[in-house]
N, C-alpha and C positions, 0 to 999 in steps of 0.2 A: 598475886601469882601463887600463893603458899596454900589461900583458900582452893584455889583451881586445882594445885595439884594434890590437893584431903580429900577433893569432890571425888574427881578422877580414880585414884587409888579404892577410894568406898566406893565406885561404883563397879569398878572390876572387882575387887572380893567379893562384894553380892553377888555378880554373875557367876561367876565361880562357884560358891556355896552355894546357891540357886538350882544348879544343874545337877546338884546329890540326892541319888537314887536311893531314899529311904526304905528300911525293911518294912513299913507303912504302907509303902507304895505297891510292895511285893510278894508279901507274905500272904499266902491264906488260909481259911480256917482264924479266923479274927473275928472278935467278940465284935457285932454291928454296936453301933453308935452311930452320931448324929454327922458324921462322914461315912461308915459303912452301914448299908442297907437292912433292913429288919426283913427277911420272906416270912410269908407265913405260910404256914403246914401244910400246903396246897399237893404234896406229893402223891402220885398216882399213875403208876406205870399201867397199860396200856399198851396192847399186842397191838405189833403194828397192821395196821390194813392194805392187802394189797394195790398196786397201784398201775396203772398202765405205764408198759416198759420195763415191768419187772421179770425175773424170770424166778420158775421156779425148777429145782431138782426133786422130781419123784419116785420114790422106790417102793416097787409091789414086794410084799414079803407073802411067801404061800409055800405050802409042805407040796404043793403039785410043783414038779420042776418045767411041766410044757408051760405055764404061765408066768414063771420066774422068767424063762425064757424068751417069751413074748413079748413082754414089758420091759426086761432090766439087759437089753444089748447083748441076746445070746445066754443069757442067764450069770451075765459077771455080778460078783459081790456087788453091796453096797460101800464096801473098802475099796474092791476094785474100782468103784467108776468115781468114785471122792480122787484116786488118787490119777485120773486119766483127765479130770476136770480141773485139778489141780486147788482143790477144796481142802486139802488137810490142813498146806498152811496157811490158808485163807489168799491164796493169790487171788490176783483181779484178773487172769491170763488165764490160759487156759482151752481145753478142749468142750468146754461146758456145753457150746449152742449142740452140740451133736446128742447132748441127753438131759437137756431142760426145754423149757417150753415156756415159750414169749408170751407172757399178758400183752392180747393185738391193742390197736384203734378202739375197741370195742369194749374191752375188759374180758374177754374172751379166750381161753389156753384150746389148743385141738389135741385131743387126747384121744391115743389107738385104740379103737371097737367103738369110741362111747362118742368121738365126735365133740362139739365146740361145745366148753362147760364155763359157765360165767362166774368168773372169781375176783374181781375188780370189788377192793371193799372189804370183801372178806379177812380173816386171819389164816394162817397156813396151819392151824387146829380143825378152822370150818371149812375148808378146803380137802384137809384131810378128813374128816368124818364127810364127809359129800363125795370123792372119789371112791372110800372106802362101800359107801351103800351103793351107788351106780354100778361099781364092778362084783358086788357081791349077789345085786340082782342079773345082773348080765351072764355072771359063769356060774352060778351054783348049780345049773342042771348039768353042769361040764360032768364025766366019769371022774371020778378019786378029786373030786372040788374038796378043797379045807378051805377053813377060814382064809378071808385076805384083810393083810395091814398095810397100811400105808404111810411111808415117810414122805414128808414134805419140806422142804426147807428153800430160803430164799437164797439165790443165788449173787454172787458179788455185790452184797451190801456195804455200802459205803458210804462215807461225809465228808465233807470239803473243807478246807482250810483258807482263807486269804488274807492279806494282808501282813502276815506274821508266819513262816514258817509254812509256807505256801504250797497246797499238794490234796489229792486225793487218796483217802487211808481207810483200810479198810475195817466192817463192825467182824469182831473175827467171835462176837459172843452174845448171848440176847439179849441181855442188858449190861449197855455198857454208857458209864458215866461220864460226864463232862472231864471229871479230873485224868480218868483212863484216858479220854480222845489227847487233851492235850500233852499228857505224857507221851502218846505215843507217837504226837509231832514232834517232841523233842522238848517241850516245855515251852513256855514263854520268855523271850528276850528277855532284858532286865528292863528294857523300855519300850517293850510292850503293855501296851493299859490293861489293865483287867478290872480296871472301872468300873467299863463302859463294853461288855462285848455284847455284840449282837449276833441273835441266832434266827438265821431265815429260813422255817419251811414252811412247806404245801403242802397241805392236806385236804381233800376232797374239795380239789379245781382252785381253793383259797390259800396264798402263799399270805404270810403274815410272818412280822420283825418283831422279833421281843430284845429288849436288853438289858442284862445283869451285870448284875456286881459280884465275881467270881471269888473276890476276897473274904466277904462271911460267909461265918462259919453255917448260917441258915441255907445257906444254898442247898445244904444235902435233905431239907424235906420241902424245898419247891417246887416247882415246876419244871426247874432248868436243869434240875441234877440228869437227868438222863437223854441222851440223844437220841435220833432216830436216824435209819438207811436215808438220805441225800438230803440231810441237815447242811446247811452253810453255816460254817461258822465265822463272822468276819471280827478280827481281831486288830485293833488300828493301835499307831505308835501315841507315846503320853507328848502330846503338844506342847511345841517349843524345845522337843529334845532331839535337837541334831548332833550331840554327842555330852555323854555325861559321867558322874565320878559316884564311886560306890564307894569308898570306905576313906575311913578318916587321913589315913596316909596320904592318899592320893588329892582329900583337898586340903592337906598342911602344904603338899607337894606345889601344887597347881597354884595355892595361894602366896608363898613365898615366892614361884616363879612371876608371878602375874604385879606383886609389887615389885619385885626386881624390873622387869620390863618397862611399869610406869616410871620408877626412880631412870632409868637409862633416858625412855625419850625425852623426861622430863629434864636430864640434866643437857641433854643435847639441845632440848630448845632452851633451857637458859642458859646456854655454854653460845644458841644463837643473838641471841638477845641481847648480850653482855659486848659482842663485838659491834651488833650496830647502835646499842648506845654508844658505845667509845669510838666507835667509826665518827657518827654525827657528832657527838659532845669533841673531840679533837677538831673534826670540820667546823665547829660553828666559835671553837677559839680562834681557830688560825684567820677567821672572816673577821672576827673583833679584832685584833691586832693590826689585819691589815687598813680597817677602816680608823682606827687610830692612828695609827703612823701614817696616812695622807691627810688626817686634818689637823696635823703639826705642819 
């Protein structure tokens, strides 16, 4: 019984110390080794390409004011319609659909004078130099024509979160990094993996899952350092952790509890034990005695 209850006691302190969330487990920016991953130099940002369902906000910029007019909703700023569309602070809300324009079914935006211009693919640079030449052929015979610029930009670009801190958040800058996205979820649990995350996206009709190890320090010239507009990012908890101990205190804590605990039930079962041997050991005297005194 002494063996049983050594087992017992070392198998709750293992479980206990088992469940501590090592700054191993958590920390990153970590020299790789033969637990964390080596990337290699793979790093290569890349303008994103437009996509069907995207939208874009465009603004004509020109010294004629009948064509500021024409294009920019009465001739409001480009301040003004940021802040009607609710683009400054990067909300997802907003008056936007009133002065952006849907990449259709088709890859196609319908654009005033010039009619449906194919931009699916493109970057919002080649998009703008292609608006820019189409309106500069279209109005230069206009009276008092000056040059025309063009601003482009994508509207409510965003990436997903699951499993961890769960939400849609928005890219409020052109390049913006893994490290940025999940700070600006909130960071990761303590028992969240960062092992093992996986990043799902689509690009031209092919959705493809990559997954990293967000812990080394190599991450910042891979592949994965940077996200894109409607990246998934699925972030899963560290297996077998339904609840866990971070700091030393807490498993001196939990482990003096957890032998406490065994010492209790263990003294209640041999505090049970004790009365029915003495129950039986008194019953099987009182059976001898009496089987004595009748064979006298």
């Amino acid at each position: 019984m002494i063996k049983l209850r050594n087992i017992l006691l070392f198998a709750l302190v293992a479980f206990a110390l088992s469940s501590c969330v090592t700054s191993r487990k958590v920390n990153y920016m970590q020299e790789p080794d033969k637990y964390i991953p080596h990337y290699a130099d793979t790093l290569a940002f890349e303008d994103y390409e437009l996509r069907i369902g995207d939208r874009l906000y465009v603004y004509i910029y020109s010294l004629n004011e009948e064509i500021q007019k024409m294009y920019n909703a009465g001739g409001a700023s480009s301040a003004q319609m940021r802040q009607y569309m609710g683009m400054g602070q990067g909300s997802m809300y907003g008056s936007y659909d009133l002065y952006t324009y849907l990449i259709d079914d088709e890859g196609y935006i319908t654009f005033p004078t010039l009619g449906k211009i194919f931009v699916q693919g493109n970057t919002t640079r080649e998009v703008k130099l292609k608006l820019e030449e189409e309106l500069s052929t279209l109005l230069h015979e206009l009276p008092g024509y000056s040059t025309i610029s063009v601003e482009v930009n994508i509207v409510n670009r965003s990436y997903s979160i699951i499993g961890a801190q769960s939400g849609r958040y928005m890219i409020n800058k052109e390049k913006m990094t893994i490290f940025e996205a999940l700070a600006q979820a909130g960071d990761l649990a303590e028992f969240n993996s960062r092992k093992e995350i996986k990043l799902v996206r689509e690009k031209n009709g092919v959705t493809t899952i990559k997954t990293f190890d967000v812990r080394s320090k190599e991450i910042v010239n891979s592949e994965f350092y940077y996200i894109e507009p409607n990246d998934i990012i699925y972030i899963r908890q560290i297996p077998g952790y339904s609840f866990g101990i971070n700091h030393v205190t807490t498993v001196i804590g939990v482990t003096a509890a957890t032998i406490s605990f065994g010492v209790f039930i263990y003294s209640i079962v041999q505090t049970g034990i004790n009365h029915v041997n003495k129950y039986y050991g008194k019953k099987s005297s009182d059976s001898s005695s009496t089987q004595e005194g009748g064979s006298k």
